[in-house]
matplotlib code that plots the C-alpha trace (Angstrom):
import matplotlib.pyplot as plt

x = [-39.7, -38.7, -41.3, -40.4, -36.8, -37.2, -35.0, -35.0, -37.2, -35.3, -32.3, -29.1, -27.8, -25.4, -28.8, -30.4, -27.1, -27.7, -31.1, -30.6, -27.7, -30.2, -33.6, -30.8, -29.0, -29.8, -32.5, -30.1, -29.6, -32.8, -35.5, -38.6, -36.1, -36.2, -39.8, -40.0, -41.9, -39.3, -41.1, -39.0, -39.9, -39.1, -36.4, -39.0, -41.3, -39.2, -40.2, -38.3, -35.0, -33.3, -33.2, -37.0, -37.6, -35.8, -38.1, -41.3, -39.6, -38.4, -35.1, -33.8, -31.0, -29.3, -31.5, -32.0, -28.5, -28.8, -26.6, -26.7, -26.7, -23.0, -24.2, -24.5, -27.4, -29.2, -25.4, -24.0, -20.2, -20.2, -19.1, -15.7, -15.0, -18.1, -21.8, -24.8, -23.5, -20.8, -21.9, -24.7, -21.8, -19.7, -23.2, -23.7, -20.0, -20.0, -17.4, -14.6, -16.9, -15.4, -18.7, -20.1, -16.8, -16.7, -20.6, -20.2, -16.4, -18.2, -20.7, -18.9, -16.6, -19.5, -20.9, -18.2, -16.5, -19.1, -18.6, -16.4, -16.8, -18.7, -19.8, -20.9, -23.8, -24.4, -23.7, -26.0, -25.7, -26.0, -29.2, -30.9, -30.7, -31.6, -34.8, -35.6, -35.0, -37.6, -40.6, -39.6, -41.7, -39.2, -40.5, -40.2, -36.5, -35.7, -37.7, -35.4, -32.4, -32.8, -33.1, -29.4, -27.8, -29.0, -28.1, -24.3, -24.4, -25.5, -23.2, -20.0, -21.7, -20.6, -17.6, -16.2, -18.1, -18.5, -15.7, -13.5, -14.2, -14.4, -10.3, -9.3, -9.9, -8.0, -4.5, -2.4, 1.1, 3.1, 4.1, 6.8, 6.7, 9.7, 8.6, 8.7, 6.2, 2.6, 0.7, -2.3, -5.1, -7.0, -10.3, -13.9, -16.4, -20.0, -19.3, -19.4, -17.1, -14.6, -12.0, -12.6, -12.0, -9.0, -7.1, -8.0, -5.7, -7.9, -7.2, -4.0, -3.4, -3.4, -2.5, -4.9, -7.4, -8.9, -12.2, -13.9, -17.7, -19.5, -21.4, -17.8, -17.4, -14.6, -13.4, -9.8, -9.5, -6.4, -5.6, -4.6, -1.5, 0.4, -0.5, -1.0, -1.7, -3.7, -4.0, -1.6, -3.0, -6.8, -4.9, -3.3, -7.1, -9.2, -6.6, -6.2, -10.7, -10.8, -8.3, -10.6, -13.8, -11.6, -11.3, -9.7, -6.1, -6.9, -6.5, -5.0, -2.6, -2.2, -5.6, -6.6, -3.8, -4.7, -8.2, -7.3, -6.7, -10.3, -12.1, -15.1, -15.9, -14.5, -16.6, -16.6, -15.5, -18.2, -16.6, -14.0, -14.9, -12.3, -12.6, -9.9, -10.1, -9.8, -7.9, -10.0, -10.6, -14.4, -16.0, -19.0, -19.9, -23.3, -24.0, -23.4, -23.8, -21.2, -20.8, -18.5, -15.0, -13.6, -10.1, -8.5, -7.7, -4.0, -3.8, -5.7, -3.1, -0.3, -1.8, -1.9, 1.3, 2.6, 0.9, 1.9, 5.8, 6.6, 10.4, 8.7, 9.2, 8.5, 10.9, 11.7, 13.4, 13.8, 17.8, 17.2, 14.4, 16.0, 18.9, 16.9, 15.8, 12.9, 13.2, 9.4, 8.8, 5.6, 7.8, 8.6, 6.0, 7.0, 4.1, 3.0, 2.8, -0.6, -0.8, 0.6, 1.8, 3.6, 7.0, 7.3, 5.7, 8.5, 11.6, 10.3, 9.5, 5.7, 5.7, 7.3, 8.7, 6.1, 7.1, 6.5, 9.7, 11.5, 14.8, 14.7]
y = [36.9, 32.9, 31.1, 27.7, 25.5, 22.4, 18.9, 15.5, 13.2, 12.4, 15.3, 15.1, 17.0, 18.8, 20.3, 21.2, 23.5, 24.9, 25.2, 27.1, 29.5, 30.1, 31.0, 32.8, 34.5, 34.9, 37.6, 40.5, 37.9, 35.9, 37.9, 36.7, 33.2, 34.1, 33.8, 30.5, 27.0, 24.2, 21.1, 17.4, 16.1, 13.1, 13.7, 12.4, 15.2, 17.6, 18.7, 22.3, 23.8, 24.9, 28.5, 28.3, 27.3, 29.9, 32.3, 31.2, 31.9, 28.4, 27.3, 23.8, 22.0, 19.5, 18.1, 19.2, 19.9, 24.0, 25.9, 24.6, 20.6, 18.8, 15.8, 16.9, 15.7, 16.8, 17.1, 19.1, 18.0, 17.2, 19.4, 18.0, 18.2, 20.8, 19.8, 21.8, 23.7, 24.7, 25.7, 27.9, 29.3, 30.5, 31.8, 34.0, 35.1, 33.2, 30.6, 32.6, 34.1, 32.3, 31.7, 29.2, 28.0, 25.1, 23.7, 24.3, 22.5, 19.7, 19.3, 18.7, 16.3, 14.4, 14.3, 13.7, 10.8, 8.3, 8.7, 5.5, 5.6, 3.9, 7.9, 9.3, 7.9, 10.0, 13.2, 15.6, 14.0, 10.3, 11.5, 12.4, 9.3, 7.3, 9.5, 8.7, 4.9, 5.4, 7.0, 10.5, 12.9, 15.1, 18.3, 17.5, 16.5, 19.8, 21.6, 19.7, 20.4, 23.7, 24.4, 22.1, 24.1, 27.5, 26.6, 25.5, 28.9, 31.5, 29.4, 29.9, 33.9, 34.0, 32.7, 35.0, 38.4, 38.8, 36.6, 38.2, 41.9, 40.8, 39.2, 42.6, 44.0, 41.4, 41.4, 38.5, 38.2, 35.0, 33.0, 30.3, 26.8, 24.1, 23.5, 26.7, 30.0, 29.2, 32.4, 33.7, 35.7, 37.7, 39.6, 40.0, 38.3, 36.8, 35.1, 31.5, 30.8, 33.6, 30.6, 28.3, 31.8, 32.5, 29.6, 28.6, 30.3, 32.9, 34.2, 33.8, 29.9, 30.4, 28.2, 29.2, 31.9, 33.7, 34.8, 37.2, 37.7, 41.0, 38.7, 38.4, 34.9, 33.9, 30.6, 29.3, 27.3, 25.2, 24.0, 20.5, 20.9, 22.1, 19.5, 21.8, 20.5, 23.2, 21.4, 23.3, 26.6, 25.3, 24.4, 27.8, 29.9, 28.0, 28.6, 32.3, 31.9, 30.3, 32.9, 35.9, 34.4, 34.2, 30.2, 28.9, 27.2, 22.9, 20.7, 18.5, 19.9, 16.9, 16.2, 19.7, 19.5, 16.2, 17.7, 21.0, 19.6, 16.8, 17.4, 19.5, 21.2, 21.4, 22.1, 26.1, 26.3, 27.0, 29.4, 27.4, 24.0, 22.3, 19.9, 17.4, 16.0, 19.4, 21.1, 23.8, 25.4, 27.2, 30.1, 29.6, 28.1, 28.0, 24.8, 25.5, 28.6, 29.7, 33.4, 35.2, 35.3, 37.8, 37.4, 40.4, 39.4, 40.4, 37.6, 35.1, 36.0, 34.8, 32.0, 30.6, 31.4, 29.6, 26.6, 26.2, 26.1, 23.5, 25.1, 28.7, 29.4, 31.7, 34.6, 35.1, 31.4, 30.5, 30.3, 27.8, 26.1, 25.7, 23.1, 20.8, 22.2, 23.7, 26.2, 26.5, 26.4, 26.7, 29.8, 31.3, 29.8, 30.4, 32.6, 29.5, 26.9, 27.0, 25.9, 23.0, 22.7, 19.4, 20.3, 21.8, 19.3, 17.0, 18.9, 18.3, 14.4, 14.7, 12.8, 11.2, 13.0, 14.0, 13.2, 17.0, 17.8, 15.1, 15.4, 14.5]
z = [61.1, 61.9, 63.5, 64.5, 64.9, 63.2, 64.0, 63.5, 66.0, 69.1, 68.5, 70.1, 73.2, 70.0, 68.4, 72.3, 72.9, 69.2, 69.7, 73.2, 71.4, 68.9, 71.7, 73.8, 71.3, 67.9, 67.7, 66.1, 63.8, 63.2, 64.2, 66.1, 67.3, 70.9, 70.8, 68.0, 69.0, 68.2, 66.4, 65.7, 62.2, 60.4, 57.1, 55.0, 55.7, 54.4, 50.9, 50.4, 50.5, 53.8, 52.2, 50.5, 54.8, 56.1, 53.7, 55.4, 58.9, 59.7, 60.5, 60.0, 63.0, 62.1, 59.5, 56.1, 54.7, 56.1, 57.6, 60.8, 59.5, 59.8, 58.0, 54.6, 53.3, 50.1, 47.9, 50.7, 51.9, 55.8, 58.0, 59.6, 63.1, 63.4, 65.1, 64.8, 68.2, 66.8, 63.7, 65.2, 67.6, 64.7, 62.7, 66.2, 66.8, 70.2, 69.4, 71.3, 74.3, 77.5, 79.1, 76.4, 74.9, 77.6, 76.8, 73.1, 72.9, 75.0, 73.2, 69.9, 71.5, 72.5, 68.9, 67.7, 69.9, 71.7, 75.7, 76.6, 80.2, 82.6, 84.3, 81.4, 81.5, 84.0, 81.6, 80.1, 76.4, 77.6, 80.3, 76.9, 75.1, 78.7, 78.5, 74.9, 76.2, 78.7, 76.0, 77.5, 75.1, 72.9, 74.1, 77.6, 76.6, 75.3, 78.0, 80.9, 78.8, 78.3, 82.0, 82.5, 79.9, 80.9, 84.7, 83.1, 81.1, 84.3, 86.5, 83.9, 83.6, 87.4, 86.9, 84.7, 85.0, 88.7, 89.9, 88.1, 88.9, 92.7, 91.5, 89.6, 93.6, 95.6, 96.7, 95.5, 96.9, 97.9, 100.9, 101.4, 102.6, 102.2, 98.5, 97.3, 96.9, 97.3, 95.5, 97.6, 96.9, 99.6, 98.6, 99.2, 97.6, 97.9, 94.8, 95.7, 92.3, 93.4, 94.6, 91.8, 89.4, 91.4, 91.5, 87.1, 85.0, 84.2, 87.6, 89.4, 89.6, 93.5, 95.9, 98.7, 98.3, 101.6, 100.2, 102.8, 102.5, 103.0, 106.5, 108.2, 107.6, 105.4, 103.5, 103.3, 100.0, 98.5, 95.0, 95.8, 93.4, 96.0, 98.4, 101.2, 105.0, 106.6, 110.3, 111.6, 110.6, 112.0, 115.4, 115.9, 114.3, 116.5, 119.8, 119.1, 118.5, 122.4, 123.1, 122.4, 124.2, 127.1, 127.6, 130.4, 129.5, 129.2, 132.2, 129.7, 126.8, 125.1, 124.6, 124.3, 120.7, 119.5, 119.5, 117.4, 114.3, 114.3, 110.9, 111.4, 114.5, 117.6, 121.1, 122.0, 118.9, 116.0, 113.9, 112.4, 110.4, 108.2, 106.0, 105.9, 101.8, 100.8, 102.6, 103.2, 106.4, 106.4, 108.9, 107.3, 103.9, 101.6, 103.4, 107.2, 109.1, 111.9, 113.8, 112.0, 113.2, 115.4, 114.3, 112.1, 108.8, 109.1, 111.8, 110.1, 107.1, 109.5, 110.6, 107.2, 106.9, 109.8, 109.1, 105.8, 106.5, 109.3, 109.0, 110.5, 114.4, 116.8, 115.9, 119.2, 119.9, 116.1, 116.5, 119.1, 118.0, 114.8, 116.5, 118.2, 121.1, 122.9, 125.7, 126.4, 129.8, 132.5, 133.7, 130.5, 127.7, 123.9, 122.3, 120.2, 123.0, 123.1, 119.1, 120.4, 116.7, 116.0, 114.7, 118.4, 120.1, 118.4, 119.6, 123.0, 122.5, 122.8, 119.6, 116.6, 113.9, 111.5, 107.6, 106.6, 108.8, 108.4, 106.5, 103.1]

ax = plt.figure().add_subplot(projection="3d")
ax.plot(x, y, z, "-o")
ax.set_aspect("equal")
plt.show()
C-alpha cells in the first residue's frame, strides 16, 4: 500500500498536476495513493533507491531519478520533452483522455519553455512561484493548487461529457448571409459550456448556437470568425417581444429604431439583452435573470436568420425592394416596417448607406 508522495522543497506547478493525476487517479494502479499525505524533502535527504521507496509505500515526483523524475538524476538519462505530468499521465493511461490532455500539454509547455509574457504572471504555474516569493507554506501551495486544477479538470469534464450528449441531440443545419453559410446549432441545454462545445471542433465549429434551457430562457451565441452583426436580429426579437404584450405602435419611429439595437436592455423590454463585443444576444444568462421569452423558437430561428443577411427582404416586396425602392406605406405597411431594420430604412433615405450593404 503507498503511503506518502514525496517532492522536492518548493515543487513546480509540473509535479502539482502529477501529483493531482496521481490522488485522482492512480489507485488501480498504486494502491492506497488516493488516500497518501504528500511531504517536500530536500535531495540530500534521500538515502534509497526510487524502487527500494516505492517498496516501503512511498513514491518519489520529480526528485530522485524514479519513474516519475525528467531530470535524470542518480545515472538516469533525462527525460526529453517529458515533465513529471506527463510522465505520470502516460504511467496512468490518461495522456490521450480529452478532459486532461489540455492541463497536462500545458503544463509541460510551461516546464519546459519559461512563460515570456508580461500575463503569465497571472497563470497558474507563475501564481506558484509568486507564493513561494511571498513565504507561502508548501502545503498550503499544493492545497490551493489542487482546488485550481481540479476546478480546470470538472470544468473540461462538462465540456466534453454533458455538453456533448446535450450536442449529439441538437439540430445543426445552415443559414446564408452575403459571405457565405454560417452553420447553426439549435438544442437544449442547461450546460453553460454547451456553446463553447458547439462551436470547438469537437462539436460543429458553429457560427451561432441557439442554446435553449429547460427555464424558457435561451442564449444566442456567435463565434467571432464569422464576424457576425446580430443588431438587426435584436431590433426585429425585441419588436415582435413588444408585439406580443400588446404595445402601442411609437409616437416617434425613428427614435423608437435607433433605440432597438442599444447594448443591453431596452425599456418594456426585459427579456432580451445583447451584448454588443460579443455578439451575443441573451434572454437570460448565469449572471442576469429575465422572464422567459414568449416567442416560438421557429420564429426566433427566422429572426436570426433575417438579421444575419442584410440582402433578405420581405418575400412579399423582395422584387422591388431588391431595385432600390421601397413601397411601404401608412396605408399599406410592409410586414417588417416595424423592425425598422436599416437596409430598409436606407432605400427610403432615412439614413446612409450602411457598409454591410454597400457594394463591394
Amino acid at each position: 500500500m503507498f503511503k506518502t508522495i514525496v517532492t522536492h522543497r518548493r515543487p513546480h506547478f509540473d509535479e502539482f498536476v502529477a501529483i493531482w493525476l496521481l490522488v485522482k487517479f492512480g489507485e488501480f494502479v498504486f494502491g492506497g495513493i488516493s488516500q497518501a499525505l504528500v511531504e517536500f524533502w530536500e535531495e540530500d535527504r534521500l538515502a534509497k533507491s526510487p524502487k527500494e521507496y516505492e517498496q516501503e509505500g512511498v513514491i518519489l515526483v520529480g526528485i530522485g531519478g524514479g519513474r516519475f523524475d525528467e531530470h535524470g538524476k542518480q545515472n538516469a538519462e533525462r527525460k526529453m520533452n517529458m515533465c513529471a505530468a506527463t510522465l505520470v499521465a502516460k504511467e496512468l493511461g490518461l495522456d490521450e483522455d480529452d478532459a486532461l490532455k489540455p492541463l497536462i500539454n500545458f503544463a509541460t509547455r510551461r516546464d519546459l519553455k519559461a512563460a515570456i509574457s508580461d500575463g503569465a504572471r497571472f497563470e497558474l504555474p507563475e501564481m506558484v512561484k509568486t507564493m513561494y516569493r511571498v513565504n507561502t507554506a508548501e502545503m498550503k501551495v499544493w492545497q490551493w493548487t489542487f482546488d485550481a486544477i481540479q476546478a480546470i479538470y470538472d470544468d473540461a469534464t462538462v465540456f466534453y461529457e454533458r455538453a456533448s450528449q446535450d450536442f449529439e441531440k441538437a439540430r445543426a443545419y445552415s443559414i446564408q448571409n452575403s459571405r457565405g453559410k454560417v452553420p447553426v446549432v439549435v438544442g437544449t441545454s442547461d450546460v453553460e459550456n454547451f456553446s463553447k462545445y458547439a462551436r470547438s471542433a469537437h462539436g460543429s465549429r458553429a457560427g451561432i448556437v441557439i442554446q435553449i434551457n429547460t427555464t424558457g430562457n435561451l442564449q444566442i451565441q456567435t463565434a467571432s470568425r464569422y464576424r457576425l452583426d446580430m443588431s438587426d436580429t435584436i431590433r426585429a426579437l425585441r419588436v415582435e417581444e413588444l408585439k406580443l404584450k400588446r404595445y402601442p405602435p411609437p409616437d416617434n419611429w425613428q427614435r423608437f429604431w435607433d433605440e432597438l439595437a442599444r447594448e443591453e436592455n431596452i425599456p418594456g423590454c426585459p427579456e432580451w439583452y445583447y451584448h454588443h463585443e460579443g455578439q451575443m444576444i441573451l434572454n437570460g444568462s448565469l449572471t442576469k435573470d429575465a422572464p422567459p421569452t414568449s416567442l416560438p423558437i421557429q420564429q426566433i430561428e427566422k429572426l436570426v436568420q433575417i438579421g444575419i443577411d442584410h440582402r433578405a427582404f420581405a418575400p412579399s416586396r423582395q422584387e422591388v425592394c431588391r431595385t432600390g425602392r421601397c413601397t411601404s406605406s401608412d396605408d399599406n405597411r410592409c410586414p417588417w416596417h416595424s423592425w425598422g431594420l436599416p437596409r430598409c430604412r436606407t432605400l427610403r433615405g432615412e439614413i446612409p448607406v450602411p457598409n454591410s450593404i454597400r457594394p463591394a
